[in-house]
N, C-alpha and C positions, 0 to 999 in steps of 0.2 A: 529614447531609453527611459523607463517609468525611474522616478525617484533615487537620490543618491543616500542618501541614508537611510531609510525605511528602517522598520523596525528589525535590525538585523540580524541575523545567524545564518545556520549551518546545520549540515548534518553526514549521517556515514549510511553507506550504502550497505544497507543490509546486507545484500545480496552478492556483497562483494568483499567483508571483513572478517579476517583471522580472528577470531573472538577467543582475547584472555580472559575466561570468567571467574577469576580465585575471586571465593567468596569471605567477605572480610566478617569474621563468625562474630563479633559485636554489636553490629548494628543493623539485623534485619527488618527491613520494612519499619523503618521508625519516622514518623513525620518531621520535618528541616525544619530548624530555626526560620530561617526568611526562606522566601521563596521569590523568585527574581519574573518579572514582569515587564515588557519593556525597556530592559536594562533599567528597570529600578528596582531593590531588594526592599521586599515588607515584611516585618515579620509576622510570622504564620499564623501567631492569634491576632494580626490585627490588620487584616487583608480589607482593600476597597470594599466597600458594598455593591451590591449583593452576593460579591462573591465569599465563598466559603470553604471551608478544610471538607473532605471527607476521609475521616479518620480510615473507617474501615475499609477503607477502597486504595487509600494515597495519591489522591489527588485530590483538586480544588476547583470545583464547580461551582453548578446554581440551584437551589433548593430544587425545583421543577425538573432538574434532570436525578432519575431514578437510574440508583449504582449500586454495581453488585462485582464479587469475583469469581467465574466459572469454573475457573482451573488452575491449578499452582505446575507449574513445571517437573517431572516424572526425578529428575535430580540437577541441581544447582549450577552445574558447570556445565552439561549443554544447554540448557535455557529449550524456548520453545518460539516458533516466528509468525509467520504471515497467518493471522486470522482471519476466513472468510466465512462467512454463512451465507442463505438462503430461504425463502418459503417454498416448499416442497410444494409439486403437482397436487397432492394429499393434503394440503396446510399446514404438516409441521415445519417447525423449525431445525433449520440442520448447521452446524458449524463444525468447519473442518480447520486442521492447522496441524503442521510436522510439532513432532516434539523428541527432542531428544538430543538436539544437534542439528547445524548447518551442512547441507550438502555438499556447499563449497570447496571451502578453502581446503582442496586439493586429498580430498578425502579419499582412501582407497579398501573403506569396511563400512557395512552397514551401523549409521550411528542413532538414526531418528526413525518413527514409525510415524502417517497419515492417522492421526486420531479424529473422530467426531462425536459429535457429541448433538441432541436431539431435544425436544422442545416439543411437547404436545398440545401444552394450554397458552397459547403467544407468549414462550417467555417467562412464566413464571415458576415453574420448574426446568430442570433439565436434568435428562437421564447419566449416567454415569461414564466416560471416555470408555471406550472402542477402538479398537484397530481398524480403519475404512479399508485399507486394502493391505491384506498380506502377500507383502513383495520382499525381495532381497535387495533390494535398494533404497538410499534413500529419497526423500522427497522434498522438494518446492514449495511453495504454496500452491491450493488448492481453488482452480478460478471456474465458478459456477458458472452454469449457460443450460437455459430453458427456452431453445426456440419457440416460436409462437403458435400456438396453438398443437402443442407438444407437452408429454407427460412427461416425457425423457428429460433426465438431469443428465449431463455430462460434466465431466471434471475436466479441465483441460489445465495444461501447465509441463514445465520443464520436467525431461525424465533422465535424469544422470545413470542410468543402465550403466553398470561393470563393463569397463570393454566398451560400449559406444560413444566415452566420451573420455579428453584427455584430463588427469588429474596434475600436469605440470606441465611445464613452457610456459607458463601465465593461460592455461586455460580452463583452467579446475570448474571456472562458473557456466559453460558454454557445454550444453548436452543438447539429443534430437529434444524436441517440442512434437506433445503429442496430449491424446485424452482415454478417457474413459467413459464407461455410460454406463446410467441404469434406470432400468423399467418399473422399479421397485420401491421406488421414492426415495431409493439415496442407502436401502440397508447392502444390496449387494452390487457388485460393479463388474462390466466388461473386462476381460485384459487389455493393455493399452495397447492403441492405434497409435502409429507414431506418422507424424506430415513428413511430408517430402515435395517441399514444393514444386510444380514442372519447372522452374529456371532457376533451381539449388537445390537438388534434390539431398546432398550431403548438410542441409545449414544445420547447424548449430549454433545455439544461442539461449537466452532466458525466457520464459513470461513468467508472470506473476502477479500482472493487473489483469481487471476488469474486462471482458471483450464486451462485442456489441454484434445486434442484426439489423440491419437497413429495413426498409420498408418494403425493397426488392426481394429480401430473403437472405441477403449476402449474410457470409460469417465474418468478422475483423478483427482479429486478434493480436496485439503488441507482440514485440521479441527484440529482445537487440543481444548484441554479439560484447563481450571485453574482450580484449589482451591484455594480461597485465605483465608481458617482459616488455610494456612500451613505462615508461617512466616520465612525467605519470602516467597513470592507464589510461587508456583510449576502447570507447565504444562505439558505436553505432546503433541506432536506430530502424528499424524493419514493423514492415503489418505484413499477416499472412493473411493472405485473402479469398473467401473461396464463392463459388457462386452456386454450388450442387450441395451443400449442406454438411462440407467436410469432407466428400469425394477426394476431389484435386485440389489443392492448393497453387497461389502464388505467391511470392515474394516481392513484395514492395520497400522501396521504389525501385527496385534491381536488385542482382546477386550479389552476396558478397563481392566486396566488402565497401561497397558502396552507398552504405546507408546514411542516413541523416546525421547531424551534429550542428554542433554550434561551433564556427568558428573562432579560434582564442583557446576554446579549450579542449578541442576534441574529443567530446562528448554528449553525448544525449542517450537516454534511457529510459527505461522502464513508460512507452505510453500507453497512453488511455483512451483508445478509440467511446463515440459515445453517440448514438443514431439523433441527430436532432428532425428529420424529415425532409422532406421535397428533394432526394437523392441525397440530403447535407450532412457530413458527418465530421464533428468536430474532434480534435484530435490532442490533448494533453499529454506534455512531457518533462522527465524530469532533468536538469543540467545543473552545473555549478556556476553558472553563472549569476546567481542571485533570485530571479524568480523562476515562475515557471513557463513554460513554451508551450506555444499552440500551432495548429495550423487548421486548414477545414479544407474541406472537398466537399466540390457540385456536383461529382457523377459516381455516386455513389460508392464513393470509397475507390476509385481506379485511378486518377491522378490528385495531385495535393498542392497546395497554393503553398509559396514561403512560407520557412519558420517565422515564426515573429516568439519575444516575451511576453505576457503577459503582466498587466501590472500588479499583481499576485506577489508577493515577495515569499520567499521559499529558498531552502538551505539543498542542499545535493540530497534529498529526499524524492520520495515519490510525488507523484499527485494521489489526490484521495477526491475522486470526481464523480459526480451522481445527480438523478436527476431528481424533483420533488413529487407527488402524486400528483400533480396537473399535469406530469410529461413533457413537459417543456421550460420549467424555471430549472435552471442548471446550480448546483451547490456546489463549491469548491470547499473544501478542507485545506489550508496549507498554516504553517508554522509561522510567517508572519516575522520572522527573524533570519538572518544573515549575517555570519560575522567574519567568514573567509574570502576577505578582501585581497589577500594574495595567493590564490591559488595554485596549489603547489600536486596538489592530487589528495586523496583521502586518508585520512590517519583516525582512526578509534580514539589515539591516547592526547588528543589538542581537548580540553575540559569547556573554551568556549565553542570548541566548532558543535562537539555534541550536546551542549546545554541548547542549541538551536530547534533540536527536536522537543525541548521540554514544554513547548506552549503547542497549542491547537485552536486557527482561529476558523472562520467562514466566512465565506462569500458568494454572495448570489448575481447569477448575470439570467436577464429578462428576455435578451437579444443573442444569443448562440453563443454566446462567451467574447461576444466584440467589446462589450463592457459588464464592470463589475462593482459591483456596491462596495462601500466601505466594510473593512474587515471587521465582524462582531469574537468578542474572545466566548471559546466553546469549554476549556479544560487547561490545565497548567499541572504538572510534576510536583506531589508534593512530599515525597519520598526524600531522605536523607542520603549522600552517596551511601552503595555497600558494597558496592564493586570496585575492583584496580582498575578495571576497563570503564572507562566515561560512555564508551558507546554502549554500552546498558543502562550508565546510572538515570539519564535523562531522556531516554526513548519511548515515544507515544507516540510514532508514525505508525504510519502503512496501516490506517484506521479503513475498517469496512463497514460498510452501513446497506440494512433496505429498508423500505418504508410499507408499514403494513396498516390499514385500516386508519392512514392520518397519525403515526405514530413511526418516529425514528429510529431503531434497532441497530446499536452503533458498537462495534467490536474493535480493541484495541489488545495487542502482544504487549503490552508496557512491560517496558525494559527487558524484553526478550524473557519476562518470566512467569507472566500472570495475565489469565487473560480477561481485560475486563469488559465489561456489558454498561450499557449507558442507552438509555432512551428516554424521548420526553416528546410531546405532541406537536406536531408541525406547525398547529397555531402558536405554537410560543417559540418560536422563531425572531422575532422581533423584540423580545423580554431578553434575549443575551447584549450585552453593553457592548459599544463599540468602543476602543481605545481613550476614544475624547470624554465618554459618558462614564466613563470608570474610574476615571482619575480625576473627575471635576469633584467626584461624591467624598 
């Protein structure tokens, strides 16, 4: 088992927390005194080198990364979540992300709308939010997929449909999984296709990472199941997998409710399927166990080797897993902290579990994710609380990134309320400090 202390924390499952958001009307967006690193607090005007404040942004980078704010959330107490974008068949840019509210926690009225928002010169403008699909429900995150050699975007992700899915018994987060598509480069969209896999045709569950295509053509796309009348809550683990381009589905590794976990804590979520070649397709997941969990497959996505962890340290968060423009160096994003050493289940209101989301570090593996380089720091929280709820004051997870022309295009929901933009050139990748090079300065 990698490391007993690592740089430790935590974190709270988006996808799964009652969100108090009373907004404390004194202190919006103001930059903190110290800002904590490591478990050691600096204060703000006088941070390692070369790291820095970015006032107008509220957080703490590296001069080389270029930082902006796209969108401020529609009102204060629903906040807004999972940010995804894309490069259109066309070339623009497109980012999608619900605003308005979570679909979750056992909601039984339309609270949030699928807004996007567009990019025509790489990024440096971007046109004004949009409603991407007007539906009476609300929505997920928004999970891009451009098969290959294909114009067609499809949206694919959770669809809490009134009536198709339960808002109590602890199953408010578990709707069909299904998509969308469009010919059009992303301005208008299909009605949604909902899976049904042949060996669980009824499942329900979540997605809301990343899918992937094999070099066969397969589709693979994460899902896993909660219950939350188990105390603590209990998930499972699921890929849907199709071999006809979204036809027919299966449900791996079995039907309910016999998915993946980690033993100790019965748990495992949200993965990351992600095509490495030669049939291989490696497999990122999130647990509470301290870091994050892998597995890979030989044949193309149809059976899967043990879980193992990763020596990646990471709080009950997502993975944030991607590949670099050579197609084959793999970038992990993880938090790089843990500080829920007894694990009890998830709580919003513990102030160190969610300060765990407040850093963003990286790491690169050369070899399919069997090893990984030392963690470089990417971003740190430098926002003052303004929240009652700690699960927004220090959230920078469920970061989405693509790489366009040698350039990083990195989208972040910080603190469920703003959604910020960051890119900087792939060759300076090796100019972010690793732990030891930031504290020696």
């Amino acid at each position: 088992m990698p490391g007993k202390k690592l740089f430790l924390s935590i974190s709270a499952f988006v996808a799964s927390q009652t969100i108090s958001a009373q907004f404390l009307s004194d202190s919006t967006d103001r930059i903190a005194d110290t800002i904590q690193i490591q478990d050691i607090n600096f204060p703000s005007s006088k941070l390692p080198r070369p790291l820095q404040v970015m006032n107008d942004v509220g957080i703490a980078t590296f001069s080389w990364v270029k930082t902006s704010v796209l969108h401020y959330a529609r009102n204060k107490s629903g906040g807004l979540y999972e940010t995804r974008a894309t490069v259109t068949p066309g070339g623009d840019y497109l980012l999608m992300f619900p605003d308005g509210g979570h679909y979750g926690p056992g909601k039984d009225k339309k609270v949030n709308d699928m807004l996007s928002l567009r990019s025509k010169d790489k990024g440096k403008t971007w046109s004004k939010p949009v409603v991407a699909f007007d539906i009476d429900y609300n929505q997920h995150g928004f999970i891009p997929f451009i098969p290959k050699n294909s114009k067609r975007i499809y949206a694919f992700g959770t669809q809490p449909v009134f009536g198709m899915y339960k808002s109590t018994d602890g199953q408010h987060e578990n709707a069909p999984i299904g998509y969308r598509y469009s010919d059009d480069d992303g301005y208008t969209w299909s009605e949604v296709r909902f899976i049904r896999p042949v060996n669980d045709p009824e499942f329900r569950g979540m997605s809301v990472m990343r899918m992937t295509e094999t070099d066969r053509g397969t589709w693979l796309l994460g899902s896993h199941e909660g219950d939350w009348s188990y105390k603590p809550l209990i998930t499972r683990q699921y890929l849907l997998r199709s071999e006809d381009k979204g036809l027919t589905w299966e449900l791996l590794p079995g039907k309910r409710h016999g998915g993946w976990h980690v033993k100790g804590f019965g748990r495992m979520d949200e993965g990351r399927p992600i095509n490495i070649g030669n049939d291989k397709v490696f497999l990122m997941t999130r647990s509470p166990e301290g870091h994050l969990w892998s597995s890979t497959s030989s044949d193309d996505g149809k059976t899967w080797a043990p879980f193992k962890p990763t020596p990646l340290v990471h709080p009950d968060a997502p993975p944030m897993l991607f590949k670099l423009s050579d197609n084959k160096t793999l970038i992990a994003f993880h938090h790089n902290r843990h500080h829920d050493l007894n694990y009890t289940g998830l709580s919003g209101s513990k102030k160190e579990i969610m300060m765990d989301r407040s850093e963003l570090w990286f790491s690169l593996s050369e070899d399919d994710g069997a090893t990984w380089s030392e963690p470089r720091l990417f971003l740190v929280n430098a926002l003052a609380e303004a929240y009652t709820s700690h699960f927004r004051n220090y959230q920078c997870s469920y970061m989405d990134l693509f790489i366009d022309n040698g350039e990083l295009h990195c989208f972040i929901p910080h603190r469920w309320q703003r959604v910020l933009y960051l890119r900087f050139s792939e060759t300076d990748l090796n100019k972010f400090p690793t732990g030891r090079e930031l504290l020696k300065k």
